[in-house]
C-alpha positions, -999 to 999 in steps of 0.1 A, spaced: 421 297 -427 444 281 -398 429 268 -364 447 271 -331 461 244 -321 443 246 -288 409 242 -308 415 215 -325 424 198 -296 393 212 -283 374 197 -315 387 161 -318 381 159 -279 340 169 -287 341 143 -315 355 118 -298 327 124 -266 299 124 -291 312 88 -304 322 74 -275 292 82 -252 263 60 -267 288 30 -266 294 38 -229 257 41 -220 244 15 -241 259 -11 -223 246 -25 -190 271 -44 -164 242 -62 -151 221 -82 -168 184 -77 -149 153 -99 -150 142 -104 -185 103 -96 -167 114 -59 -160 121 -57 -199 84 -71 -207 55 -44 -210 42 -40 -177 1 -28 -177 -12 -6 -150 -46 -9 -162 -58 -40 -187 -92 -52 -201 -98 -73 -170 -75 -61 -142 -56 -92 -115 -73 -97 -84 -72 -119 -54 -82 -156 -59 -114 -171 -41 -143 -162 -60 -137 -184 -92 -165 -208 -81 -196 -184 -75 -218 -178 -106 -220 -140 -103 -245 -123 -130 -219 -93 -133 -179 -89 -137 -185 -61 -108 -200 -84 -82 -170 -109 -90 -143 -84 -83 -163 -70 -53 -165 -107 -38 -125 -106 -49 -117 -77 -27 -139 -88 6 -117 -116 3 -83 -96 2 -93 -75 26 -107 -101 51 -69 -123 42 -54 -88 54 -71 -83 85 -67 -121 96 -27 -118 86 -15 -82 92 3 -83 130 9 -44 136 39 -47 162 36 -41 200 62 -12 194 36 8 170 10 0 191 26 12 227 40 43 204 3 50 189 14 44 154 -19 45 131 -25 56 96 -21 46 59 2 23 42 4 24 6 19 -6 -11 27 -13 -50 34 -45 -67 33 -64 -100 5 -91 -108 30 -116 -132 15 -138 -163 16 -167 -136 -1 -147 -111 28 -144 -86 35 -110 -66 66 -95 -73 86 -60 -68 67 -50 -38 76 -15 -28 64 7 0 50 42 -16 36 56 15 50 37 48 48 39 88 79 39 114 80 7 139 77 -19 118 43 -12 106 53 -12 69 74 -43 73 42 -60 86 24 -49 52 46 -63 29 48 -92 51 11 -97 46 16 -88 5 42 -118 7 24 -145 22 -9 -135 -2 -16 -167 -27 -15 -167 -63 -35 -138 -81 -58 -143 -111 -35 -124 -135 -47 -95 -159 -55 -102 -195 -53 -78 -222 -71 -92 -253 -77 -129 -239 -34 -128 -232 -24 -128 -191 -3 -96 -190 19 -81 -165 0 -56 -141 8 -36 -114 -14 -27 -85 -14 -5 -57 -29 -15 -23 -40 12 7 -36 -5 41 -48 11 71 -36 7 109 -62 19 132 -62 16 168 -78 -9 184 -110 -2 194 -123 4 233 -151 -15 244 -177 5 253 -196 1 285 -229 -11 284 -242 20 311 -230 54 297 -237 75 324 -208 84 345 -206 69 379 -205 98 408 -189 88 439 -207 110 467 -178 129 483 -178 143 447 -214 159 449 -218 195 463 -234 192 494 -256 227 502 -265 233 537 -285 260 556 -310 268 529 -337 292 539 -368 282 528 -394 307 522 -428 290 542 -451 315 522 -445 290 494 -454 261 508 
C-alpha cells in the first residue's frame, strides 16, 4: 500500500499541529497577578462585609451584617457625587458593580456589570475606591478571596412638597356666569 505524496504531506503537517499546539498555548507572555491564580469564593461560611460594626455585641450573625450594610449604604450615599451632566440629562437608574473582597480585606478588580452614560458609573466605582478596608470572608476559620456584587441606585432628587396642596386659582381663571334666571317660585 503506497500513500500519495500529497497525503503524507498532509499527515506529518496534522502531527506536527497536534504536537506543537499545547506548547504554543501553554505558555503565557505575561505573567499576571499571582491573586487571579488563587481560588476566588463567591459565597464562603461567613461572607466580607463593610467594617464598622466590630464593636456592638449583636446576639445574632444576621443583625451584625444588617448593621454592616446600613453602614455601606449610609458611606454610599454621603460619597457617591452623580455629576451635573446626568442630572441636567435625567440620568437615573441602577448600577451594578462587582469586586473581590482580598485575604487583607482590600477591594480589587472592580468592574461595572450594569452601568449608566454621563459619568454616573465612573462616580460608582469612584465611591467602591475610596470604601475602607473590608472584613474579609473566611472559609473554615481561613480569610479567603470573595467576590461581591453591589446594586447602586441613582434617583432623582426629590421635590419638596408644599406644605398647602390645593392648587392656587388666580380669579381671571374662574368661569364667571352671568344673567342667571332665577326661578322666584323656589324661593
Amino acid at each position: 500500500m503506497t500513500y500519495s505524496k500529497k497525503f503524507c504531506r498532509f499527515f506529518i503537517c496534522i502531527c506536527f499541529s497536534l504536537l506543537v499546539t499545547p506548547l504554543v498555548y501553554g505558555q503565557s507572555e505575561e505573567e499576571g497577578d499571582p491573586r487571579d491564580e488563587e481560588e476566588c469564593f463567591v459565597v464562603a461560611e461567613q461572607m466580607p462585609r463593610f467594617p464598622g460594626c466590630e464593636d456592638g455585641h449583636f446576639p445574632l450573625n444576621s443583625a451584625l451584617e444588617n448593621c454592616a450594610q446600613q453602614k455601606m449604604l449610609k458611606f454610599i450615599k454621603d460619597s457617591l457625587r452623580v455629576p451635573k451632566t446626568a442630572v441636567d440629562k435625567n440620568v437615573y437608574g441602577l448600577i451594578v458593580l462587582s469586586f473581590i473582597v482580598e485575604k487583607d480585606g482590600s477591594l480589587t478588580n472592580i468592574k461595572v456589570l450594569r452601568g449608566l452614560p454621563n459619568g454616573c458609573s465612573e462616580a460608582a466605582v469612584d465611591v467602591i475606591k475610596k470604601m475602607p478596608r473590608w472584613i474579609p470572608a473566611r472559609q473554615r476559620n481561613n480569610p479567603v478571596r470573595c467576590m461581591q456584587r453591589i446594586p447602586i441606585r441613582i434617583e432623582p432628587p426629590r421635590r419638596q412638597v408644599e406644605k398647602d396642596t390645593k392648587p392656587k386659582v388666580k380669579e381671571e381663571d374662574v368661569p364667571v356666569i352671568k344673567d342667571i334666571d332665577v326661578d322666584e317660585e323656589d324661593e
